[in-house]
N, C-alpha and C positions, 0 to 999 in steps of 0.2 A: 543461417544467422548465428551469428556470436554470440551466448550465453549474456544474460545478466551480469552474473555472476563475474565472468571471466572480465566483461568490459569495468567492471568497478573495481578490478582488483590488479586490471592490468594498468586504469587513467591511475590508481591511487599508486602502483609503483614509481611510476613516474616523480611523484611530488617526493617519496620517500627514497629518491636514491640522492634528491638534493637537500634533504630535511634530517637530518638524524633522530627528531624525537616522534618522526611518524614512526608504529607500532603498531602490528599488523598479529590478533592474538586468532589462532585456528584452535578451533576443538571436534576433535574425529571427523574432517573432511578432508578430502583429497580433490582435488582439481590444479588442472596443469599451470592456471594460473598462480595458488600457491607453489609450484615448482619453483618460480623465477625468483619470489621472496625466498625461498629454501635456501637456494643456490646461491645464488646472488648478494644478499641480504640476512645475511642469515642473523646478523645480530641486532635486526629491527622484524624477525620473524620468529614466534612463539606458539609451541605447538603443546597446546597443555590436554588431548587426549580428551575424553569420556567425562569430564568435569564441568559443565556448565555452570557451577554455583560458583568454584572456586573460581575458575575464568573470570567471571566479572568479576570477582572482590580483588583478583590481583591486575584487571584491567585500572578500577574504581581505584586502587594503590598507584599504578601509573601514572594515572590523572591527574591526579591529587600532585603530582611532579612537576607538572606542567606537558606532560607528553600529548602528544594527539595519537589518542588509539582506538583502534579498529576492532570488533570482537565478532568474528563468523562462526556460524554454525544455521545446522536446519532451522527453521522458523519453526517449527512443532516444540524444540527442547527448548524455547524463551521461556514458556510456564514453568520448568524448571528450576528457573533462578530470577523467577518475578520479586522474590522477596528481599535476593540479594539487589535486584534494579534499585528496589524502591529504596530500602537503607543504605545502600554505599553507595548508588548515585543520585538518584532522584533527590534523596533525604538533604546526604552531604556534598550536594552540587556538584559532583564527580563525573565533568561532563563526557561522556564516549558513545561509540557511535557504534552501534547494535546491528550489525547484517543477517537478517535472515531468507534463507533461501526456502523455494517450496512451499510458497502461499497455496492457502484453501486445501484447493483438491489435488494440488499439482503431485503430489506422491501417492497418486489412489492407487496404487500395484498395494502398497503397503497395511490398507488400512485406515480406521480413525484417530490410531494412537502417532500418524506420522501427520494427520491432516489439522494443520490449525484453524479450524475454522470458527475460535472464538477469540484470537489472537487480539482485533483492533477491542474485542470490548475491555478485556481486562487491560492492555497496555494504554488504551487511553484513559484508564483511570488515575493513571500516576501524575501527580502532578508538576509540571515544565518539562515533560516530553513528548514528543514532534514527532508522526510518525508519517512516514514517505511512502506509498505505493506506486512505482514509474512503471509508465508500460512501454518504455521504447527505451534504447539503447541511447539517444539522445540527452533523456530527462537523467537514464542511469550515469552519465557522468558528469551530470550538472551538479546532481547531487553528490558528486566525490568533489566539485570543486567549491559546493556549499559549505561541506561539513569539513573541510580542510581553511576554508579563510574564517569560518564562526562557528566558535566552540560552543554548542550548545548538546544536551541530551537527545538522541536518535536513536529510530526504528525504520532502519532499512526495508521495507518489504520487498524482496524480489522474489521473480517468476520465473521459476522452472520453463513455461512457455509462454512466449509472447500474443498479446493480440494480433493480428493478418488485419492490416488495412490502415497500421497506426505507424508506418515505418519511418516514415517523413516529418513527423508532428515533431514538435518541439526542438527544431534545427537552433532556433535561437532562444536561451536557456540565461534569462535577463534577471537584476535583482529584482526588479519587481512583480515580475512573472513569479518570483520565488516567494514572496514576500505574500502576494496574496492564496496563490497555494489551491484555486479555483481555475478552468477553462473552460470557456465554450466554446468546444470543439468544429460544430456546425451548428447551422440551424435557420430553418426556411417558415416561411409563413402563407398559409392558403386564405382561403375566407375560410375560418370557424372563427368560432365564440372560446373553443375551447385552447387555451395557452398551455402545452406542456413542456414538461424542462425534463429530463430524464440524466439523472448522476448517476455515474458508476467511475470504476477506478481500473486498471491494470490487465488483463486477461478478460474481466468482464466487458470491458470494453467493446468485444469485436460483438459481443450478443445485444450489449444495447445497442449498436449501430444499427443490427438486423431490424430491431423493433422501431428505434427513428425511423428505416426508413417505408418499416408496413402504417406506423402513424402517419406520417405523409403524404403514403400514399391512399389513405382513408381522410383525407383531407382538415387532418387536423393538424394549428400551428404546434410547431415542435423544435426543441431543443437537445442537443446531447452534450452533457459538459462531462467534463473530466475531474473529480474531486477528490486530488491526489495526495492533499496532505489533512492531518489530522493533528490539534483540535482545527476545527473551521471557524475561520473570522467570521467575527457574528456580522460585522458592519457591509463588508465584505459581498458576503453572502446574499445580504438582504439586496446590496446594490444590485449585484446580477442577476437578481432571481424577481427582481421588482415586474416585470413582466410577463409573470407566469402566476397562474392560480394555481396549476395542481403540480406537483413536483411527486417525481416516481424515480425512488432510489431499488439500485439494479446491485448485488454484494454476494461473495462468493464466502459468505458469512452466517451462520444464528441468524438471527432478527436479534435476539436480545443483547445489545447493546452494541451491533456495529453503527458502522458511520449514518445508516437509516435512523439510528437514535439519535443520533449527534443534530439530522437533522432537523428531525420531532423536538428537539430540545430547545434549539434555534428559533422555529414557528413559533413554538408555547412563551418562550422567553422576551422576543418581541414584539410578541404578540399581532406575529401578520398572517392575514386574511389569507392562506393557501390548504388546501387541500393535502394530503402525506400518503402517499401509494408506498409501501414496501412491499419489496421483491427478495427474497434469501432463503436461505436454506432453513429446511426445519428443523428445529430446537430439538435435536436429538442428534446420537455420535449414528453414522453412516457405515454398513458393511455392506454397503454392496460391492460387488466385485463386478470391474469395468472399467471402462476408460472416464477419464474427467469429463469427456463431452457426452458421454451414455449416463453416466451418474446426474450430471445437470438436468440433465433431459428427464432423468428417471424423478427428478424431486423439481418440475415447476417450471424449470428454464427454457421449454422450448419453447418457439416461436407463439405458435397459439396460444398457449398457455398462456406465457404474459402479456399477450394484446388480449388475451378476455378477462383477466382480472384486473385491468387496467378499465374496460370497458365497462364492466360489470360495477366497477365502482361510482362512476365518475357521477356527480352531483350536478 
């Protein structure tokens, strides 16, 4: 399967071999899909090295032109230049569009200091930016042909590796599929009492599916939606979630302050009658040494795991 990465950087060639103010900024990454920009494109391709502060302030300079620019690098070195987001684009409206690759755990060879796993709490603190998690190669170029027709502030979240079992979803990639920023994926109904809705985003995906379908098969109604962008429409939210009391967010994140709070925030705010199951990583940096799916497994994620603390909870 084709990289994230590659598919957003090969649709986003495309608009910039017709556009000249698309601008496409690299800092210390190498992929072959950057070749073609090298090659090809070289004077709407900008390769500024080890600088992730400066990168955005001479993206945020671009902008300010009217350019549509693009700014890659690992997702780990965003906290880097959080400060430059918020004053030279958040602050002064400097809308460009933030690529980062290697969500969560996807670079566990490396470490904690390569693993973003507090990424959506601090970015969605900023305020008027829109942050994208796609789990399929579908949503990843919908979202290149998003943030090319509306200039707005963005946080690209891509996946080093995909979910298994999501490869067909989102064939058709519509404004208002974009607009509310929510899906429900499947979801079946037995006789219970008990309605649940289970969110997750990108990679975590293929593990809430496992657990949809041991909830199901424990014969409780159940839900699996996809809550891929960030902040969540409150109105939105409430509509498709109207049918569910307990709602169980699934994050390759802290607890403190990813999108499981966005949820909590949501319930408390307007004040509806549901239940709040978080599922995530714990509030401390990770060295274990192992693969992402031995690391998940080793802090909460497997199967059992989260069908008993789902269990264990429910009122």
């Amino acid at each position: 399967m084709i990289a994230q990465r590659d598919i957003f950087f090969d649709t986003l060639f495309e608009y910039a071999k017709k556009d000249k103010d698309v601008y496409l900024i690299a800092a210390d990454c190498g992929a072959k899909s950057l070749d073609r920009w090298r090659n090809e494109l070289p004077d709407q391709f900008i390769y500024t090295g080890i600088s992730e502060q400066h990168t955005i302030n001479f993206a945020a300079g671009l902008a300010s032109q009217g350019k549509k620019v693009y700014v890659y690098f690992m997702a780990c070195w965003v906290a880097r230049c959080f400060e430059q987001i918020r004053y030279s684009c958040a602050m002064a409206k400097n809308n460009i569009t933030i690529v980062g690759t290697s969500v969560g755990l996807g670079y566990h060879p490396a470490g904690p200091a390569h693993e973003p796993t507090e990424d959506l709490a601090y970015m969605r603190s900023l305020c008027g930016l829109e942050i994208h998690s796609p789990c399929n190669n579908h949503m990843t170029k919908g979202l290149v042909d998003l943030s090319y027709r509306e200039s707005k502030l963005r946080y690209v979240r891509l996946e080093r590796t995909q979910p298994k079992g999501f490869e067909d979803l989102y064939m058709s990639f519509n404004d208002s599929f974009i607009e509310n920023g929510i899906f429900n994926v499947k979801s079946k109904y037995n006789k219970s009492n008990k309605n649940i809705m289970i969110l997750s985003s990108g990679y975590m995906l293929e593990r809430a599916d496992k657990l949809y379908q041991k909830m199901l098969d424990n014969n409780y109604n159940v839900a699996l939606t996809d809550i891929w962008k960030l902040p969540i429409d409150y109105k939105y939210f409430e509509s498709i979630s109207k049918n569910y009391d307990i709602l169980v967010t699934i994050e390759e994140q802290s607890l403190n302050g990813g999108f499981g709070s966005n949820v909590c925030e949501i319930v408390c705010d307007m004040d509806l009658n549901k239940q709040v199951i978080r599922i995530g990583l714990p509030n401390k940096y990770i060295f274990d040494n192992g693969s992402r799916d031995y690391i998940l497994e080793n802090n909460g994620f497997d199967l059992e795991s989260m069908y008993n603390s789902i269990i264990g909870r429910l009122k």
